[in-house]
LUMDREN-866741 format. One record per residue (C-alpha): residue number from 1; residue in one letter; x, y, z. Coordinates in Angstrom, 3 decimals. Layout:
REM residues N
{NUM,'a',{X,Y,Z}},
...
***
This chain:
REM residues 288
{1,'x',{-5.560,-10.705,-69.794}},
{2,'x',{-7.091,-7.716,-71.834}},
{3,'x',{-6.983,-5.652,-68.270}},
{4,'x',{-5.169,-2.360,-67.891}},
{5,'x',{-1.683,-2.541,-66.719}},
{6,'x',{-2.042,-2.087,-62.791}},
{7,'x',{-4.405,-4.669,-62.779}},
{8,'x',{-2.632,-6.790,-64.553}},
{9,'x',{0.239,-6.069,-62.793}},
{10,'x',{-1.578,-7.050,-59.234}},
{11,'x',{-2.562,-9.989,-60.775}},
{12,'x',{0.429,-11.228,-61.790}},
{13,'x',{2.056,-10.725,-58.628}},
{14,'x',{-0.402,-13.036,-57.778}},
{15,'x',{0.692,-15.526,-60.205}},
{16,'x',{-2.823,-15.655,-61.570}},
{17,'x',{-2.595,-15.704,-65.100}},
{18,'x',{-6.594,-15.761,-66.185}},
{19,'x',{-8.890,-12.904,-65.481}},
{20,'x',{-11.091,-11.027,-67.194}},
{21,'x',{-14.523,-8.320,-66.479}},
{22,'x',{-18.335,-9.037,-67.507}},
{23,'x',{-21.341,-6.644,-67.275}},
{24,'x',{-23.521,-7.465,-64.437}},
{25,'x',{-26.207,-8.107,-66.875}},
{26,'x',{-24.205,-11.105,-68.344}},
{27,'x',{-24.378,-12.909,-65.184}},
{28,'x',{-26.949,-15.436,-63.467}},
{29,'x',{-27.330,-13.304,-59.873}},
{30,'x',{-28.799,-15.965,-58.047}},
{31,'x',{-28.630,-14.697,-54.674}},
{32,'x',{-28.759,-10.866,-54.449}},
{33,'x',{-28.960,-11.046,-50.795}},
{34,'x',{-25.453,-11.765,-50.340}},
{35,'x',{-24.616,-8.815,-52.378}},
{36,'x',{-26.823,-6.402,-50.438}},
{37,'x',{-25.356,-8.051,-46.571}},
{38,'x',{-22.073,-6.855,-48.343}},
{39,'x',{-22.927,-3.029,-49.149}},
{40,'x',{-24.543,-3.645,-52.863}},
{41,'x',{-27.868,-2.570,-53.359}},
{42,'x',{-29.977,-4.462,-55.783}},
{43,'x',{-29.159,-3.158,-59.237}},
{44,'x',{-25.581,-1.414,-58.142}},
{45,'x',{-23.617,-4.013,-59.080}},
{46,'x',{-22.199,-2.665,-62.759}},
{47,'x',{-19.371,-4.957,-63.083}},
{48,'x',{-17.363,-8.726,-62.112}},
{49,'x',{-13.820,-9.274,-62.354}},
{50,'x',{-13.727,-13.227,-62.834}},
{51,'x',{-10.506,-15.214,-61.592}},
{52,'x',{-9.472,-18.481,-62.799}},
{53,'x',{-7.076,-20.186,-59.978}},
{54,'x',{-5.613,-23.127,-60.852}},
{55,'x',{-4.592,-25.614,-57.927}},
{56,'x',{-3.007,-28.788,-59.425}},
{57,'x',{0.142,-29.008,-58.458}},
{58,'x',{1.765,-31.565,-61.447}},
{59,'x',{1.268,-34.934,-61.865}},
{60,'x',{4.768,-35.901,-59.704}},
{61,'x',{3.328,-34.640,-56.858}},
{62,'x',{0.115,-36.991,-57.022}},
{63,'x',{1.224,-40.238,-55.473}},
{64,'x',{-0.295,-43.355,-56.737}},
{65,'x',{-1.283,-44.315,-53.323}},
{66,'x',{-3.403,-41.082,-52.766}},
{67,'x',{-6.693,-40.686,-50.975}},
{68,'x',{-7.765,-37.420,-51.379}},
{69,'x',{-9.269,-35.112,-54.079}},
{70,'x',{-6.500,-32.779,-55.756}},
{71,'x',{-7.756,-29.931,-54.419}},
{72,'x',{-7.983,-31.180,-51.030}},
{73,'x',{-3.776,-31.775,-51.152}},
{74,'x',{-2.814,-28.184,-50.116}},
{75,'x',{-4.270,-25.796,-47.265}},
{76,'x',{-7.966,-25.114,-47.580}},
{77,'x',{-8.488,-22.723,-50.435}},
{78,'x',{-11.000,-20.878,-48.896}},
{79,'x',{-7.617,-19.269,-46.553}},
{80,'x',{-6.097,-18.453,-50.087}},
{81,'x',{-9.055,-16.736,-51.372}},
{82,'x',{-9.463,-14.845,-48.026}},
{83,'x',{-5.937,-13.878,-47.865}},
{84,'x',{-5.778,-12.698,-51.763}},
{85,'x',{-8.688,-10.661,-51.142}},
{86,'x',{-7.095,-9.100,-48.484}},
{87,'x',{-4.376,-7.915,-50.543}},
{88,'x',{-6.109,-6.834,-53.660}},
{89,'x',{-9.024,-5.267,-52.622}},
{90,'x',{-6.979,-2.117,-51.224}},
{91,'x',{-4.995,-2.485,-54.316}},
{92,'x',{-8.276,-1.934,-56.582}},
{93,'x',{-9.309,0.667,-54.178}},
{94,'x',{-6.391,2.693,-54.402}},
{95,'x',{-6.727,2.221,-58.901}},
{96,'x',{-10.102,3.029,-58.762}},
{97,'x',{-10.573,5.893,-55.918}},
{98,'x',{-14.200,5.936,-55.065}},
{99,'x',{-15.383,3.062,-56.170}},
{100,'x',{-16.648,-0.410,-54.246}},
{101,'x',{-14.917,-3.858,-54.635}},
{102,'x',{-16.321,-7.131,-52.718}},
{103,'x',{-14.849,-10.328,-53.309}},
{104,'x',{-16.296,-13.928,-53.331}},
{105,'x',{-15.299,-17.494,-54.005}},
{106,'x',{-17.295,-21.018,-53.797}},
{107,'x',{-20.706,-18.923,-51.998}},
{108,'x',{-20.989,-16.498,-54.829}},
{109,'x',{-24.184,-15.104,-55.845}},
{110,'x',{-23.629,-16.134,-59.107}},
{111,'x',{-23.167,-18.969,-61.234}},
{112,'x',{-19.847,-19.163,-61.546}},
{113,'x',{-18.869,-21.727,-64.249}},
{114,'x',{-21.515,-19.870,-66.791}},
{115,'x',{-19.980,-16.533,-65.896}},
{116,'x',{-16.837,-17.960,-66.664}},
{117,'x',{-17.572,-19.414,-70.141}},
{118,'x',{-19.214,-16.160,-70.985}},
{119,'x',{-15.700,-14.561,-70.412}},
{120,'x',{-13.822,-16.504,-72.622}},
{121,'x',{-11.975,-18.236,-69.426}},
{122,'x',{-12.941,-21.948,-70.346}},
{123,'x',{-15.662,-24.223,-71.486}},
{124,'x',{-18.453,-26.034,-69.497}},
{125,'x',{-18.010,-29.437,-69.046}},
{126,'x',{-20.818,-32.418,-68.730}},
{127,'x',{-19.606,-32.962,-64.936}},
{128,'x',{-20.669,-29.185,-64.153}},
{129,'x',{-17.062,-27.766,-64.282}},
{130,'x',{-15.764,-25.244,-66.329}},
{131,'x',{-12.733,-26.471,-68.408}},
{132,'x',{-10.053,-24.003,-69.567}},
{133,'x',{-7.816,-24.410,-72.322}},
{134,'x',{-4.412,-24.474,-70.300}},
{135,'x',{-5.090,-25.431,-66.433}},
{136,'x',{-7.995,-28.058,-67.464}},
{137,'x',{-10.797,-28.745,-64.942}},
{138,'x',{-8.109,-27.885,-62.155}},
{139,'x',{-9.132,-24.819,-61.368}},
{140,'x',{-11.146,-22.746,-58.742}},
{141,'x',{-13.375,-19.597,-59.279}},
{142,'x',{-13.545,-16.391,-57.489}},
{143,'x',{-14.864,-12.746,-57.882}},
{144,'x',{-14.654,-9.259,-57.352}},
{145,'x',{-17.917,-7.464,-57.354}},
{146,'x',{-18.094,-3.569,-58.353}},
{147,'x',{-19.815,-0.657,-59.370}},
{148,'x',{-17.108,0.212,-61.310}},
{149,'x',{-18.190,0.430,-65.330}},
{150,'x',{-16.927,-2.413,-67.168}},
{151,'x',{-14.225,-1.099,-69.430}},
{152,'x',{-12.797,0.934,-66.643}},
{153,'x',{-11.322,-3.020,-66.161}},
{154,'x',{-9.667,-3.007,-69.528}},
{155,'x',{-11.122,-4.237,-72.536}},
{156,'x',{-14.381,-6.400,-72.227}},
{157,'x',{-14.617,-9.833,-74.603}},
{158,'x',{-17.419,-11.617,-74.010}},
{159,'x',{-18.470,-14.782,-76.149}},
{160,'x',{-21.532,-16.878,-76.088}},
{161,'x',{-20.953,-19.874,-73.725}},
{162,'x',{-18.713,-22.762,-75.044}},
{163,'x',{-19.658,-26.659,-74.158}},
{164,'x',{-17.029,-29.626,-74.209}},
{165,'x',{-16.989,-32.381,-76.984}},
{166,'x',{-19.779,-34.701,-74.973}},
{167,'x',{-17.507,-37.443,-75.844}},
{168,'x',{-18.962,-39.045,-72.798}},
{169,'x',{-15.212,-39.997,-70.543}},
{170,'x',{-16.298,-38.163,-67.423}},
{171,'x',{-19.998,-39.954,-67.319}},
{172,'x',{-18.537,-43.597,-67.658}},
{173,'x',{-15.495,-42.542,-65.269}},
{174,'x',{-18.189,-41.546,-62.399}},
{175,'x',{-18.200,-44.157,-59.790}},
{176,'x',{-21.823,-43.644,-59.089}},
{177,'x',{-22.621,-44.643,-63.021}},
{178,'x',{-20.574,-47.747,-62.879}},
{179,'x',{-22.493,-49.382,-60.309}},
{180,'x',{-24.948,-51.456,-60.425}},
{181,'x',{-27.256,-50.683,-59.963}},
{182,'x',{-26.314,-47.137,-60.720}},
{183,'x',{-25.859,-44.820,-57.036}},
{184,'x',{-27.742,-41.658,-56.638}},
{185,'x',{-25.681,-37.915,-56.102}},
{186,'x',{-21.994,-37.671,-56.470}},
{187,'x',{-18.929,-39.822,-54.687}},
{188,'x',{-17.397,-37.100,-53.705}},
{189,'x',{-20.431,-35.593,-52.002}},
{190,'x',{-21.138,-38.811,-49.863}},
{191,'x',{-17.657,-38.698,-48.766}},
{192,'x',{-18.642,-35.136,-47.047}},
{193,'x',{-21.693,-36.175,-45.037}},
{194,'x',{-22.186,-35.763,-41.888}},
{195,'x',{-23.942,-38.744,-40.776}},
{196,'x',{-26.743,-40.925,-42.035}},
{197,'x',{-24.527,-42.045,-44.838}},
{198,'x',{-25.960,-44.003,-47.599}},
{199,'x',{-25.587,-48.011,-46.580}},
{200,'x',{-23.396,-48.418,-50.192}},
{201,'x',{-20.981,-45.714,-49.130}},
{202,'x',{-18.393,-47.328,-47.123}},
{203,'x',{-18.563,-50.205,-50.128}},
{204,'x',{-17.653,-47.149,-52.342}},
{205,'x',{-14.959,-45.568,-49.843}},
{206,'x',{-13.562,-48.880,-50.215}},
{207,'x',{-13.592,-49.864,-53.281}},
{208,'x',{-12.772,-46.309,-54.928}},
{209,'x',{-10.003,-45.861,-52.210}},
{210,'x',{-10.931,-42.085,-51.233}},
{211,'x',{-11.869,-40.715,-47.707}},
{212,'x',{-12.516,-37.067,-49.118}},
{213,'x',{-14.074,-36.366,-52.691}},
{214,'x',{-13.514,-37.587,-55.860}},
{215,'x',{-11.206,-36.671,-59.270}},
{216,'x',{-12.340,-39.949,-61.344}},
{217,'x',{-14.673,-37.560,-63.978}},
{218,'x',{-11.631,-34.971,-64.280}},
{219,'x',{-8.904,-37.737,-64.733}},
{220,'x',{-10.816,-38.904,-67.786}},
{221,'x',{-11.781,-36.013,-69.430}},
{222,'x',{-9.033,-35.712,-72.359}},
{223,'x',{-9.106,-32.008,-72.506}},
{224,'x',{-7.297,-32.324,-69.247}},
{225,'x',{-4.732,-34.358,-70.904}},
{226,'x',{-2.070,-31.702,-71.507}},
{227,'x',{-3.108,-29.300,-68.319}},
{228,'x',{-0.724,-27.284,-66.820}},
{229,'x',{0.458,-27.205,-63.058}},
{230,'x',{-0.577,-24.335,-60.955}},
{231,'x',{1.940,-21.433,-60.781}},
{232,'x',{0.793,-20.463,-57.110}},
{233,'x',{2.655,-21.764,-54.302}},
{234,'x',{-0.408,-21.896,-51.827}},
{235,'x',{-1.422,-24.937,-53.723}},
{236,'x',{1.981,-26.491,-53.867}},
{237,'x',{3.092,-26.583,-50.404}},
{238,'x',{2.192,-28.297,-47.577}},
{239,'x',{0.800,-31.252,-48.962}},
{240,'x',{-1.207,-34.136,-47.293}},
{241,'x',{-2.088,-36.264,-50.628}},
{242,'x',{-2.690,-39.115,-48.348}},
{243,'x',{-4.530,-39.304,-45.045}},
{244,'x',{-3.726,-41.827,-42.070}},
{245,'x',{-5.678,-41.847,-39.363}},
{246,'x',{-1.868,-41.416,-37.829}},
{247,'x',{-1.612,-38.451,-39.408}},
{248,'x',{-5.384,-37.152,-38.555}},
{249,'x',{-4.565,-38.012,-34.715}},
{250,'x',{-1.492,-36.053,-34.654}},
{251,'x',{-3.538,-32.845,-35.949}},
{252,'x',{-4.966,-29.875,-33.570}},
{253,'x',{-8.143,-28.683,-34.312}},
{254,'x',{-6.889,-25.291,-35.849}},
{255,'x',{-4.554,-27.697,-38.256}},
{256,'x',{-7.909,-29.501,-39.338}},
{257,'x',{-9.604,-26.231,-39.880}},
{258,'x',{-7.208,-24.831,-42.364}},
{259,'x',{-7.870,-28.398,-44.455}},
{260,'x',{-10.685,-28.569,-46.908}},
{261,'x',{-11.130,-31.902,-45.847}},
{262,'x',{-11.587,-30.506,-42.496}},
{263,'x',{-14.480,-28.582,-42.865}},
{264,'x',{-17.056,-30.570,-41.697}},
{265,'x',{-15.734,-31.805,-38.481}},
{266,'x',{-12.965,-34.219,-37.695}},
{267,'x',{-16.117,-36.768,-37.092}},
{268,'x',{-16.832,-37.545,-40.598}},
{269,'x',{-13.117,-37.602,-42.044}},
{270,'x',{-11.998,-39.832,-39.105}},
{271,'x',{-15.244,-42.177,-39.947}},
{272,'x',{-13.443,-42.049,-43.499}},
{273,'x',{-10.515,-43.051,-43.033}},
{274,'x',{-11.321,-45.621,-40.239}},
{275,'x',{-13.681,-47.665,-43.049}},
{276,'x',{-10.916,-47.291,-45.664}},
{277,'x',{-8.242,-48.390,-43.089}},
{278,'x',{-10.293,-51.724,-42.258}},
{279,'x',{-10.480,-53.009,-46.075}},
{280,'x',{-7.925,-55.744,-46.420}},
{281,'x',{-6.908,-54.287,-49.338}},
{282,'x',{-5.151,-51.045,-47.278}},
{283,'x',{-3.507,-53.274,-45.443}},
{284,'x',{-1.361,-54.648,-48.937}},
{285,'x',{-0.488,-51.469,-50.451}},
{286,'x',{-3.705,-51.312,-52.801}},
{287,'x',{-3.279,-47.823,-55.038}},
{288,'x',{-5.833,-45.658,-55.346}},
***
């Protein structure tokens, strides 16, 4: 991290390893509404602080029996993001006097993988993820927002945006390319719906064995091969890498809540997991 030393201190305490500042005028502000309901004006905005979080938690701790997405194992990440914010924010304040810091993850008002290639932090994938050299596609974004001038951050690097090798592993991994014939959207979208679900979904629940998202495009992309666990004990505690509709029974509605694959309701999880439970193939062990 080319950031000066308190910040890179903070950060480390943090355990997150990959940050670093753009200009405003590098990024894609798609939604400068959210920045204004957050004390930004248009055009105030001078500087972004970019995280890269990674969440995988090693490859021992990913049963072969799973049923959820990776990054639905641990507590929702939205609570880590919330609670890191909390924490840093005052931090920056107190490095910067004067100045205004805002953070955001997943509902940013910009795009966040393009941001991120432009800052050196990884490479944009052909399944719409940004891919960094050391965590892989394992990773979440987030952002501080701030008037502060860029190289108050530290030292700004900014490169034109990077693609992957197109070698084409994610797009014949994707479920929804190997049928036929081939499914519109994404797996692991369908598994999120609220109702109304497409009548091949529960076919594809069953067959793909996953009642929340999907990790098939990530598994196969070989510049995950050698990525690194996630430092960060948020994302390697507490985890639920499989979901029984035991296990979903026995949970309160504040224990759903803090679970990614919670966020929609316990209706549509439940639904999930009841169609996976009733393939014969559950019943015998089948792997995921």
């Amino acid at each position: 991290m080319a950031l000066i030393q308190p910040v890179r201190e903070l950060l480390e305490q943090e355990r997150i390893e990959c940050a670093a500042p753009l200009p405003s005028g590098l990024c894609r502000i798609r939604d400068p509404a959210k920045l204004e309901r957050r004390g930004f004006p248009e055009g105030s905005v001078r500087s972004i602080l970019i995280l890269l979080v990674p969440y995988h938690p090693g490859k021992a701790a990913v049963p072969p029996d799973r049923n959820l997405s990776v990054y639905a194992f641990s507590r929702d990440y939205h609570l880590f993001f919330r609670e890191l914010f909390g924490r840093i924010i005052p931090s920056l304040s107190q490095i910067y006097p004067g100045y205004r810091f805002e953070g955001f993850s997943d509902n940013s008002p910009i795009s966040e993988q393009y941001a991120a290639a432009c800052a050196g932090l990884g490479v944009l994938g052909d399944n719409g993820l940004i891919i960094s050299r050391r965590y892989g596609s394992y990773v979440f974004l987030a952002e501080v927002f701030s008037d502060l001038p860029p190289d108050r951050w530290g030292e700004v690097r900014t490169v034109p945006p990077q693609t992957c090798l197109h070698c084409g592993a994610c797009r014949d991994a994707c479920p929804m390319n190997r049928e036929q014939p081939p499914c519109r959207g994404c797996l692991s979208e369908l598994t999120q719906k609220k109702k109304d679900l497409p009548e091949e979904t529960p076919a594809l629940i069953r067959h793909y064995r996953t009642v929340w998202g999907c990790d098939l495009c990530q598994e196969a992309c070989p510049l995950n091969a050698a990525a690194e666990p996630t430092p960060i004990p948020f994302f390697q505690t507490d985890l639920i890498p499989r979901l029984t509709s035991e296990r979903l029974n026995r949970m309160t509605e504040e224990e759903l809540s803090e679970r990614a694959f919670g966020w929609r309701g316990r209706k549509p999880i439940a639904r999930n997991v009841a169609i996976l439970e009733a393939s014969p193939d559950t019943v015998s062990g089948s792997s995921v």
